[in-house]
VEXDREN-2710 file (C-alpha; in Angstrom, 1 decimal):
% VEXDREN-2710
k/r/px/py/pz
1/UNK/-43.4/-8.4/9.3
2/UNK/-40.5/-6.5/8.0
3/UNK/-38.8/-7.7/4.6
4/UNK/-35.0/-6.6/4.2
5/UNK/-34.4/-5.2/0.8
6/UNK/-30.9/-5.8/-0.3
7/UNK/-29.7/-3.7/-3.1
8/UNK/-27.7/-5.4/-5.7
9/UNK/-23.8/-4.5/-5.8
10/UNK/-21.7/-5.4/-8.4
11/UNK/-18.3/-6.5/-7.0
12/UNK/-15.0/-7.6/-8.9
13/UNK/-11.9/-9.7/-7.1
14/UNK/-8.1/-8.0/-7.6
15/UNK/-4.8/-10.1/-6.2
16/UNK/-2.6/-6.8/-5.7
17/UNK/0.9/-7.2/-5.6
18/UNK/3.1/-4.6/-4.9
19/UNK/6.7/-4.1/-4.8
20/UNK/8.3/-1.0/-2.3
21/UNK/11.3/-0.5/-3.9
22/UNK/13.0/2.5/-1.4
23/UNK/12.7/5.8/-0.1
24/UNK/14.9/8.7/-1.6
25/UNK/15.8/12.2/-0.6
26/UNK/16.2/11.2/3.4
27/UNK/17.9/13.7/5.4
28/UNK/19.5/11.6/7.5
29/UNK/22.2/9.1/7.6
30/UNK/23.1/6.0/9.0
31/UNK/19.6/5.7/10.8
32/UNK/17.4/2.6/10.4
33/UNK/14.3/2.5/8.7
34/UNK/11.5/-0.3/7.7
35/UNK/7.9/-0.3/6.3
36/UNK/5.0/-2.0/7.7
37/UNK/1.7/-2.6/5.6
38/UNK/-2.0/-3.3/6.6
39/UNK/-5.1/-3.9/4.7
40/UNK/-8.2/-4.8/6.3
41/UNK/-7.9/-7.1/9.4
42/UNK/-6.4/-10.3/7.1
43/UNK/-3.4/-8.7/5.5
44/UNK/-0.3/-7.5/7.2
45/UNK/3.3/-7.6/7.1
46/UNK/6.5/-5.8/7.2
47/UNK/9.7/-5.1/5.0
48/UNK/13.6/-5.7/6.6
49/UNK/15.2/-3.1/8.0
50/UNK/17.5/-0.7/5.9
51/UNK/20.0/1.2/6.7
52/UNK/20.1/4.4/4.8
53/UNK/23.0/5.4/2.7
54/UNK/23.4/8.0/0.4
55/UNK/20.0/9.5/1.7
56/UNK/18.2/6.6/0.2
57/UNK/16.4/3.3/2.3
58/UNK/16.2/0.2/-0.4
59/UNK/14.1/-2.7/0.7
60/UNK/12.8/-4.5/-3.1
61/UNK/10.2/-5.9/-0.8
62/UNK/7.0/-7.7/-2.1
63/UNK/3.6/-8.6/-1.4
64/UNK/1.1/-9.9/-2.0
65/UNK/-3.1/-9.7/-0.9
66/UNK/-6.5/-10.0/-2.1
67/UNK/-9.0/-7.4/-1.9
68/UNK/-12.9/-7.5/-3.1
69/UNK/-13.5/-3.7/-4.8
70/UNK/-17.4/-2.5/-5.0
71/UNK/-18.2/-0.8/-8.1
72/UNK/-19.3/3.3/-8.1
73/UNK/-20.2/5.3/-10.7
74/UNK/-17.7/4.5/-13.6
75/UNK/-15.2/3.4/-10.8
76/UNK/-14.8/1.6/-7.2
77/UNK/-15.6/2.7/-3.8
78/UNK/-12.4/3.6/-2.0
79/UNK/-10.4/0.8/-0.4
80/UNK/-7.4/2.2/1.3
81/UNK/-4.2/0.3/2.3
82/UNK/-2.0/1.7/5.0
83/UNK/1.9/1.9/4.9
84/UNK/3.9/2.9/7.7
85/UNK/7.5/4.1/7.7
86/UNK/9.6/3.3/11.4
87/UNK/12.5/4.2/12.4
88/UNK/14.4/1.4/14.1
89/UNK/17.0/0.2/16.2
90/UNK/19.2/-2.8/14.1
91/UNK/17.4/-6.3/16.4
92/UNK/16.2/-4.0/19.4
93/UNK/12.4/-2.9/18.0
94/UNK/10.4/-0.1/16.5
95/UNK/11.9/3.3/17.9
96/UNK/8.8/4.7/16.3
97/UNK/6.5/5.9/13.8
98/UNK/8.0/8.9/11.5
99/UNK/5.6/8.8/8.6
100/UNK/2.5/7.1/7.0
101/UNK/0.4/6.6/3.7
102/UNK/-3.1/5.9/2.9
103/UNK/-2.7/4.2/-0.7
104/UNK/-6.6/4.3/-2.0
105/UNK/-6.6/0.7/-4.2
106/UNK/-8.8/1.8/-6.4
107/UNK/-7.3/4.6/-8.1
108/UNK/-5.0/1.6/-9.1
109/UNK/-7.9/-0.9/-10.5
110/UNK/-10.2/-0.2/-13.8
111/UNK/-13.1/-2.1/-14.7
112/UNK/-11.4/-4.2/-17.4
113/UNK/-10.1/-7.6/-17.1
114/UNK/-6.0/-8.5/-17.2
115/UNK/-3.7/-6.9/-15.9
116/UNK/-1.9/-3.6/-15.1
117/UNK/1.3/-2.5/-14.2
118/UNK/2.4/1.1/-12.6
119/UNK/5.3/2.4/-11.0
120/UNK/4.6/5.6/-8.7
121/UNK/6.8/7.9/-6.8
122/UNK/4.3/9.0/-3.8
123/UNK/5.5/12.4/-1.7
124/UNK/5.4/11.0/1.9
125/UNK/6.3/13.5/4.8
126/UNK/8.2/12.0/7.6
127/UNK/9.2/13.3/11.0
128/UNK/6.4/15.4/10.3
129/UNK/8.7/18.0/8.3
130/UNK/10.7/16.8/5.6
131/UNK/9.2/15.2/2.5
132/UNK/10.2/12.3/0.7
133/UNK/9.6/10.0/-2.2
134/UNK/8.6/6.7/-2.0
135/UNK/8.7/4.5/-5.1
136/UNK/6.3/1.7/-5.4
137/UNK/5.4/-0.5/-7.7
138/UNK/2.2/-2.0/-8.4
139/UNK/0.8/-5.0/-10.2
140/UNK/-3.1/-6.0/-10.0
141/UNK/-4.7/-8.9/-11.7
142/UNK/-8.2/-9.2/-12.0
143/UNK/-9.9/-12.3/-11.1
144/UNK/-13.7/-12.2/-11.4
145/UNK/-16.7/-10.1/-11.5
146/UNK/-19.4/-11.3/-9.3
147/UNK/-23.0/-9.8/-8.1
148/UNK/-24.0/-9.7/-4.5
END
């Protein structure tokens, strides 16, 4: 008879929220562009669509998720959340994808309680050429520590 040895992994819970506040630097105008978000299977969404002006996209969208983070060394395992940027047609559909972002959640989380607040401006290349700057902020609470 096999016996299953389970190793013990400490685990801590995190409400994220995050706010995407616009895209800067586009090089065109007068196109249509939106951000949808994923993490895991549970949490997805979307932002409006913008119309950009002034080479710049502004949305002020936020949301909100829950994510369990595995402790690592003096740090968490890598939990990634995915944003993508479309560019879209005003109440026709996604035209397509023209960039994308792999946000790694635990750069953003420390192993103290309370909470913490950062504003980032992340390079993002779009239309597979031309790079922009994303601003995002983010909030995290933690929640609790638990053993598993």
């Amino acid at each position: 008879m096999n016996k299953l040895v389970f190793a013990k992994k400490n685990a801590s819970k995190y409400q994220f929220d995050l706010t995407i506040h616009h895209l800067m630097k586009l090089p065109k105008q007068g196109i249509v562009l939106y951000v949808s978000w994923k993490r895991g299977r549970k949490y997805t969404g979307e932002t409006k669509k913008a119309l950009v002006k002034d080479k710049t996209a502004v949305w002020e969208a936020d949301f909100s998720f829950k994510s369990t983070l595995f402790q690592q060394g003096n740090g968490y395992k890598k939990k990634i959340l995915n944003l993508n940027i479309y560019e879209g047609v005003t109440n026709v559909g996604k035209k397509g994808r023209v960039g994308e972002i792999a946000i790694n959640l635990a750069e953003f989380a420390n192993l103290q309680t309370g909470e913490f607040n950062s504003t980032r401006t992340i390079p993002v290349k779009l239309w597979n050429t031309t790079e922009v700057q994303l601003k995002v902020l983010y909030k995290h609470f933690f929640s609790t520590c638990i053993a598993l």
